[in-house]
C-alpha positions in Angstrom: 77.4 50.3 162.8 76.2 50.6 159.4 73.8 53.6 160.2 76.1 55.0 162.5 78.9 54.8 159.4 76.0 56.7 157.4 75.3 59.5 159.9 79.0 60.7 159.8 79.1 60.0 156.2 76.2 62.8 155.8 78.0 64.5 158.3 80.9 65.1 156.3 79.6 65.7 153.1 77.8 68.6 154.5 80.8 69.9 156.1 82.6 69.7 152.6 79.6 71.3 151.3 79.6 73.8 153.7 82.9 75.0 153.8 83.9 74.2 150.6 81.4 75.9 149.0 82.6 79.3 150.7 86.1 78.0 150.0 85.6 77.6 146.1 84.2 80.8 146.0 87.1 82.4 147.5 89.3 80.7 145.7 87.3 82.1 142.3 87.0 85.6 143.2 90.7 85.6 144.1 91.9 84.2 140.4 89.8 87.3 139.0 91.6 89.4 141.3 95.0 88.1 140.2 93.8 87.6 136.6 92.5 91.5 136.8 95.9 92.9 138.8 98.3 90.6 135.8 96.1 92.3 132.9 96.5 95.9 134.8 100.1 95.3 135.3 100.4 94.2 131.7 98.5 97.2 130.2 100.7 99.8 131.9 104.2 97.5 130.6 102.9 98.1 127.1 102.3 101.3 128.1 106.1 101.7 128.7 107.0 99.7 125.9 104.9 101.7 123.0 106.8 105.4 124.7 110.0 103.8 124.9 109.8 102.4 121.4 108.5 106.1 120.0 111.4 107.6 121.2 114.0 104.8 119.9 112.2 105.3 116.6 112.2 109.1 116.8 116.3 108.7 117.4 116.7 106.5 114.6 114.7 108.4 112.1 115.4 112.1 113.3 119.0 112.1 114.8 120.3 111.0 111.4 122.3 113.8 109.4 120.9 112.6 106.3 117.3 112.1 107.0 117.4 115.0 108.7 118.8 116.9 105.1 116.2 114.5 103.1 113.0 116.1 105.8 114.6 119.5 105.0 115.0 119.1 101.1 111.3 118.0 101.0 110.1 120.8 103.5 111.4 123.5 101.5 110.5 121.9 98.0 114.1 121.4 96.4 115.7 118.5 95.1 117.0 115.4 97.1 118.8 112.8 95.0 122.4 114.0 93.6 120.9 112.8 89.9 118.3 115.5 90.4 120.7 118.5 91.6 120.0 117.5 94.9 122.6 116.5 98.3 121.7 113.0 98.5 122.2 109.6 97.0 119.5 107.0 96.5 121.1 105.0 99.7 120.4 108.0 101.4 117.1 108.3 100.4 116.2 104.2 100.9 118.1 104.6 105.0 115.2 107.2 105.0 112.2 105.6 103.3 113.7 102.1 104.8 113.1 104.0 108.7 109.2 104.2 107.1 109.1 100.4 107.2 110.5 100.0 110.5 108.3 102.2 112.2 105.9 100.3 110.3 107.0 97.1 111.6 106.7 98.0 115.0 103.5 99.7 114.6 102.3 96.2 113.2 103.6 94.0 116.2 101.4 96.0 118.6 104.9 98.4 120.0 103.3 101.4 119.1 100.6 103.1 119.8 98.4 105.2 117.0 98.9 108.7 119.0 102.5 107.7 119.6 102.6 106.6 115.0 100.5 109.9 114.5 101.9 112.1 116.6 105.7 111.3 115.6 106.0 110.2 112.0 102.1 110.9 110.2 103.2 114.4 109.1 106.7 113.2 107.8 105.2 110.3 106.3 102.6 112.7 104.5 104.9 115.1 103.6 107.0 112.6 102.0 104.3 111.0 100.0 103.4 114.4 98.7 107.0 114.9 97.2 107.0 114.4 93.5 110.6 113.2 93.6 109.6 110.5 96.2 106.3 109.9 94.5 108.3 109.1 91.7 111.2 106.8 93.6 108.3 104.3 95.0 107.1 104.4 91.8 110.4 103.2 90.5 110.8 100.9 93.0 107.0 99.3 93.5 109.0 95.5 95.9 110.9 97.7 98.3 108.7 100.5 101.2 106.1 98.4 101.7 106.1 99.6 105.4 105.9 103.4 103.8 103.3 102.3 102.2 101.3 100.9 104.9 101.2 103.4 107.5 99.6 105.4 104.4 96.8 103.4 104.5 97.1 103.0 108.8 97.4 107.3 108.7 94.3 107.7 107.0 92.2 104.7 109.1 93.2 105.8 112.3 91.0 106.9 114.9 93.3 109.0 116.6 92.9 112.7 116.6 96.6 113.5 115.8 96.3 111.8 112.4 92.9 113.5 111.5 94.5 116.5 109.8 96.4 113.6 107.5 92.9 112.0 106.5 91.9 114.8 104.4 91.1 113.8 100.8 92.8 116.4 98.3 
């Protein structure tokens, strides 16, 4: 009895080992697919999510009367704050620079992508740190646009080719 009890013992061990074997293997291969499909799947939401948030930023920054006055003050080199015979006040001008940090914000958490940071807001950005008037205000003001201040510094690191022609040193 007791070797008959140890035949089917071996007996079943190399049927676990047999088909479990194959079995585990399956079962390993299949949680790389899944694993592999999940990180795909993921990849393409963040995708969505770094568009969708380019375009909510591009709303909030550009479909606003006043930053829209404050870009065109800049662009054509006249003043911006009412103090300086300019349209606009210095709330106006922090709802502006304040959009900066933001973007910035978002840009930090992973939301946005480079190309979608240099492609919407490096030229802006850029243009407003090359205003004297502005130069001067974040001077004035060194606590507050820290989020101006870092997508400077993010501008001229990235790798992206649509913040290359910001990278220049003057």
């Amino acid at each position: 009895m007791q070797k008959k009890l140890e035949r089917w013992t071996g007996i079943a061990a190399a049927l676990v080992t047999i088909v479990g074997l194959p079995l585990l293997l399956v079962s390993l291969w299949f949680a790389y697919r899944v694993d592999t499909v999940i990180s795909e799947q993921l990849g393409e939401i963040k995708r969505i999510a770094q568009s969708e948030n380019s375009i909510g930023l591009n709303t909030m920054l550009f479909n606003d009367s006043s930053n829209a006055g404050i870009i065109s003050s800049i662009q054509n080199n006249k003043p911006i704050l009412v103090e300086n015979g300019g349209s606009y006040s210095t709330v106006d001008l922090d709802k502006y620079l304040g959009a900066f940090n933001t973007v910035a914000l978002v840009y930090r958490d992973g939301f946005l992508s480079d190309d979608h940071l240099c492609g919407s807001f490096a030229f802006y950005v850029e243009e407003a740190n090359q205003n004297s008037e502005i130069k001067k205000y974040l001077v004035e003001y060194p606590k507050y646009f820290g989020g101006f201040r870092d997508l400077l510094a993010v501008i001229k690191k990235s790798k992206s080719s649509l913040c290359q022609p910001y990278q220049v040193q003057p």
